[in-house]
C-alpha positions as CSV (number, residue, x, y, z in Angstrom):
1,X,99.9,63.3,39.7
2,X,103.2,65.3,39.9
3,X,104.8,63.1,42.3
4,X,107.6,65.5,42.6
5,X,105.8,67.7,44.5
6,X,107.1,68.4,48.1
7,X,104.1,67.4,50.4
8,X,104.8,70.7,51.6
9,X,104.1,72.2,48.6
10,X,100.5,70.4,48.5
11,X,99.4,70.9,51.8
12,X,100.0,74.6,51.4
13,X,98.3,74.5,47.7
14,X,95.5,72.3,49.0
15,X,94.7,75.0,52.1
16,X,95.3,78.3,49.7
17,X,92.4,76.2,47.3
18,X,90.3,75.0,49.8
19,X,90.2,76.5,52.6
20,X,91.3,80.2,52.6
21,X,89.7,80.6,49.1
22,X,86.1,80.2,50.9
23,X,87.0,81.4,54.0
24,X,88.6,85.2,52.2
25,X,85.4,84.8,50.2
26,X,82.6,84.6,53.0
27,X,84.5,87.1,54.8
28,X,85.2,90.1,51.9
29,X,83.4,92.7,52.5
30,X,82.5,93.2,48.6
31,X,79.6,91.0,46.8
32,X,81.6,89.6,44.5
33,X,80.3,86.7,41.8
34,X,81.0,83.5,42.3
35,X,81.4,81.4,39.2
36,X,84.0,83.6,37.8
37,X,86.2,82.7,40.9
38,X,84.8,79.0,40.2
39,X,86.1,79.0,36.5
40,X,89.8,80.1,37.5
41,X,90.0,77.8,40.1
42,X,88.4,74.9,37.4
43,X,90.7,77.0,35.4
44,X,94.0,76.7,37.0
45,X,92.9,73.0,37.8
46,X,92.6,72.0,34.9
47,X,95.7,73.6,34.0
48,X,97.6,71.2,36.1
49,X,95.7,67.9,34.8
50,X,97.1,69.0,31.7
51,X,100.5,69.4,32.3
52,X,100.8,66.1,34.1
53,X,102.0,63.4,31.5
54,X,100.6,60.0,33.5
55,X,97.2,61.7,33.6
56,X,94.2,59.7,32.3
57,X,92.2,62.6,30.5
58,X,89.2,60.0,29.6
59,X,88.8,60.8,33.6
60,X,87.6,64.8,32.2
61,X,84.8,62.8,31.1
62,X,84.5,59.0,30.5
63,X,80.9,59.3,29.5
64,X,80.9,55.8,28.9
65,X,80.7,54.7,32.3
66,X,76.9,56.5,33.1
67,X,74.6,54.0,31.4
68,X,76.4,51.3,34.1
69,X,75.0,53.1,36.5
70,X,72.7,55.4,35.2
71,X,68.9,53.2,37.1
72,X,71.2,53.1,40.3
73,X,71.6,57.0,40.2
74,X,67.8,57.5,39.5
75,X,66.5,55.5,41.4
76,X,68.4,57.1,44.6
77,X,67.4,60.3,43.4
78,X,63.7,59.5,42.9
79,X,63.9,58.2,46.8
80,X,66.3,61.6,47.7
81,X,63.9,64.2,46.0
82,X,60.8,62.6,47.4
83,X,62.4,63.3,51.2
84,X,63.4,66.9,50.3
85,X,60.1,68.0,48.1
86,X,58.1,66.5,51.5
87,X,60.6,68.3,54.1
88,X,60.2,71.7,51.7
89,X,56.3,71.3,51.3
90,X,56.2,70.6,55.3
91,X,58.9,72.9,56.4
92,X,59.0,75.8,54.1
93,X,56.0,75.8,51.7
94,X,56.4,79.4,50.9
95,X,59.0,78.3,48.8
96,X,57.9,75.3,47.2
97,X,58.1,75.8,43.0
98,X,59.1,79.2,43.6
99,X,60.7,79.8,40.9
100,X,59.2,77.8,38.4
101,X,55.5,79.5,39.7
102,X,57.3,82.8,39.2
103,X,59.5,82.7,36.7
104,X,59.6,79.5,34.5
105,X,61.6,80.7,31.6
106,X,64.5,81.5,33.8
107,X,64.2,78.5,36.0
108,X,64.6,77.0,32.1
109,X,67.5,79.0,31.5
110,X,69.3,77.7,35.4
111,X,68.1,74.4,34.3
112,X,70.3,74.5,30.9
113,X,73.7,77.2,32.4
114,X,73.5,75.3,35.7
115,X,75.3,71.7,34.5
116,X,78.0,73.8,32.4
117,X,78.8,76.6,34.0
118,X,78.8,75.3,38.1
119,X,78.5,71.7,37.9
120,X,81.0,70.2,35.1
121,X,83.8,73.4,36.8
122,X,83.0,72.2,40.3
123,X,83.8,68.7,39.0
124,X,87.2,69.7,37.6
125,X,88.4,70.8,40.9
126,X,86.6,68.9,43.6
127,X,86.7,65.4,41.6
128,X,89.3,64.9,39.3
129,X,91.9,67.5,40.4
130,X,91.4,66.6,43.8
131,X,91.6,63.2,43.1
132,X,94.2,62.9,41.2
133,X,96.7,66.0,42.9
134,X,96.0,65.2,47.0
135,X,96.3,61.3,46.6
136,X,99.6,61.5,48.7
137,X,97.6,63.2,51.3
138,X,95.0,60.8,51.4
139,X,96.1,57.1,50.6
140,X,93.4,55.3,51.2
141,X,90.1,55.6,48.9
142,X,87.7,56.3,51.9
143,X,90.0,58.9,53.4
144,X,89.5,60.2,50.0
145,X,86.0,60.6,49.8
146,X,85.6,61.7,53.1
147,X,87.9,64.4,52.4
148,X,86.6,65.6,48.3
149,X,83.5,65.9,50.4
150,X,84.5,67.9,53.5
151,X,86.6,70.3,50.8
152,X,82.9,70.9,48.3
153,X,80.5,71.3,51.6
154,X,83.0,73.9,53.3
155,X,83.2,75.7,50.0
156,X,79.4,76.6,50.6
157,X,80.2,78.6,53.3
158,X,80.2,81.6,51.1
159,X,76.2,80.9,50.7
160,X,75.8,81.8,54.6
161,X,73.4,79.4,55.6
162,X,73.5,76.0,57.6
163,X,71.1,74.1,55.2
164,X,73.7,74.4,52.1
165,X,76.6,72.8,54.2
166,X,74.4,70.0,55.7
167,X,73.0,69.3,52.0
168,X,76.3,69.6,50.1
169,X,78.2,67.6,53.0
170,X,75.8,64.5,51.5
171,X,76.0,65.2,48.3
172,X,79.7,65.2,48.1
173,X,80.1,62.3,49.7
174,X,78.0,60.7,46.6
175,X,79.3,62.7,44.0
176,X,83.1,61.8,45.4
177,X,82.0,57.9,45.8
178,X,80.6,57.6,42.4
179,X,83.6,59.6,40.6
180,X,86.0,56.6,43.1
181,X,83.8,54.1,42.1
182,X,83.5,55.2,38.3
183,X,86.2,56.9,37.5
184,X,84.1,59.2,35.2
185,X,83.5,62.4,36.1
186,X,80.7,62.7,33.6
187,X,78.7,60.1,35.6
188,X,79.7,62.0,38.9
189,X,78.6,65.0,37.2
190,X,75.0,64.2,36.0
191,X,74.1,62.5,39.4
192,X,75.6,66.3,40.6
193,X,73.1,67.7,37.9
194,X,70.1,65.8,38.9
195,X,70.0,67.2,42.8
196,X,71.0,70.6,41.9
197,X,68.6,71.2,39.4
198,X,66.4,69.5,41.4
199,X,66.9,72.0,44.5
200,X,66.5,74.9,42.4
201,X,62.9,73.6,40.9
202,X,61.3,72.5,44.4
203,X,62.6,75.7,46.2
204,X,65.5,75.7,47.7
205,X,67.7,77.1,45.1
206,X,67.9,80.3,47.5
207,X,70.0,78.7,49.7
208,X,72.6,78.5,47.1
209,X,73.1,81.5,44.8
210,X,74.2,84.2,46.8
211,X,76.9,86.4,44.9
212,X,76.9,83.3,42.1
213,X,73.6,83.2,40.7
214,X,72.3,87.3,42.4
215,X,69.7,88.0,39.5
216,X,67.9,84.8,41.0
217,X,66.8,86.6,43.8
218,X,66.4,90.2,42.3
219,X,64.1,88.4,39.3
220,X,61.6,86.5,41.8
221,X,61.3,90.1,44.2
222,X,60.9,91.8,40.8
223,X,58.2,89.3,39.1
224,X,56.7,88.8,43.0
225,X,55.9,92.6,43.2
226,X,54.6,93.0,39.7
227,X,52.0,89.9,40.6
228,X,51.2,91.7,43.5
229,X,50.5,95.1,41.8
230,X,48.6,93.3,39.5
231,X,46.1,91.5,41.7
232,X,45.4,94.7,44.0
């Protein structure tokens, strides 16, 4: 993708993107939201997919490729959500459900806004854009993978919390080998879908929304002290 571009030139892009983005974000002082920084990045990504004339666009989507692969994905995911529901119900089980118990019309509404407006923009920039604009910088497909996934984990430092990098380190790695091995980043996407939604709805979506998702938190302390005034 726009071979012409000095290496220098990406390198610096690819650190302004992925590195200082997070690391100016964790650090501001101000509690800033997320997603909208998300979309401009998607944004600006996208932007540059655009502009690039040898660019496959099916890659934006490709949907065709998910029913290949679609009882590989689930049954991974049945295995994966089994080990986390257990290590949450062992570990944590004050949070187990916890927002479905408390509040299941907005878990509904995170389980609909959550594919579309944090998981198809994430997949912009940390699949396809990444893919297709640092492939000078990493040659070889592992190197990659290995790298898509280091980039999405260290963006969750802005969450603040070890559990989000160790959890999104794994999942990119299968999120960037299935968009490699696919090339469709709406198979990528949905298998993205699956374990996000999934953290949210067994209880650990906490680990993952601060200054992207705040009303999370306000609406469980909110419903959680309204239960409690109403059983005292």
């Amino acid at each position: 993708m726009l071979s012409f571009m000095p290496r220098a030139a990406l390198i610096i892009e690819f650190l302004l993107l992925f590195v200082v983005g997070p690391v100016a974000y964790r650090f501001s002082p101000m509690r800033i939201p997320a997603l909208p920084l998300l979309w401009i990045a998607s944004g600006y990504a996208w932007w540059q997919l655009m502009r690039d004339p040898h660019f496959i666009r099916a890659r934006l989507w490709n949907a065709g490729q998910l029913p290949h692969h679609l009882a590989g994905i689930l049954i991974m995911f049945a295995f994966a959500a089994l080990v986390i529901w257990v290590g949450v119900h062992r570990f944590a089980p004050e949070r187990e459900w916890r927002l479905v118990r408390r509040n299941p019309a907005f878990w509904a509404v995170v389980m609909a806004a959550y594919p579309v407006l944090s998981v198809y923009p994430q997949g912009v920039l940390y699949r396809t854009f990444f893919f297709e604009r640092y492939r000078a910088l990493f040659p070889r497909p592992w190197t990659m993978i290995l790298a898509s996934a280091a980039a999405f984990a260290f963006m969750h430092i802005i969450f603040r919390n070890r559990l989000a990098l160790g959890l999104t380190l794994a999942g990119g790695l299968l999120f960037a080998f299935r968009y490699a091995e696919t090339g469709s980043l709406a198979t990528s996407c949905f298998e993205h879908a699956l374990y996000g939604c999934w953290l949210f709805t067994v209880g650990l979506g906490e680990y993952f929304y601060y200054g992207a998702i705040p009303t999370i938190g306000a609406t469980i302390d909110v419903v959680a002290r309204r239960q409690g005034r109403g059983s005292a």
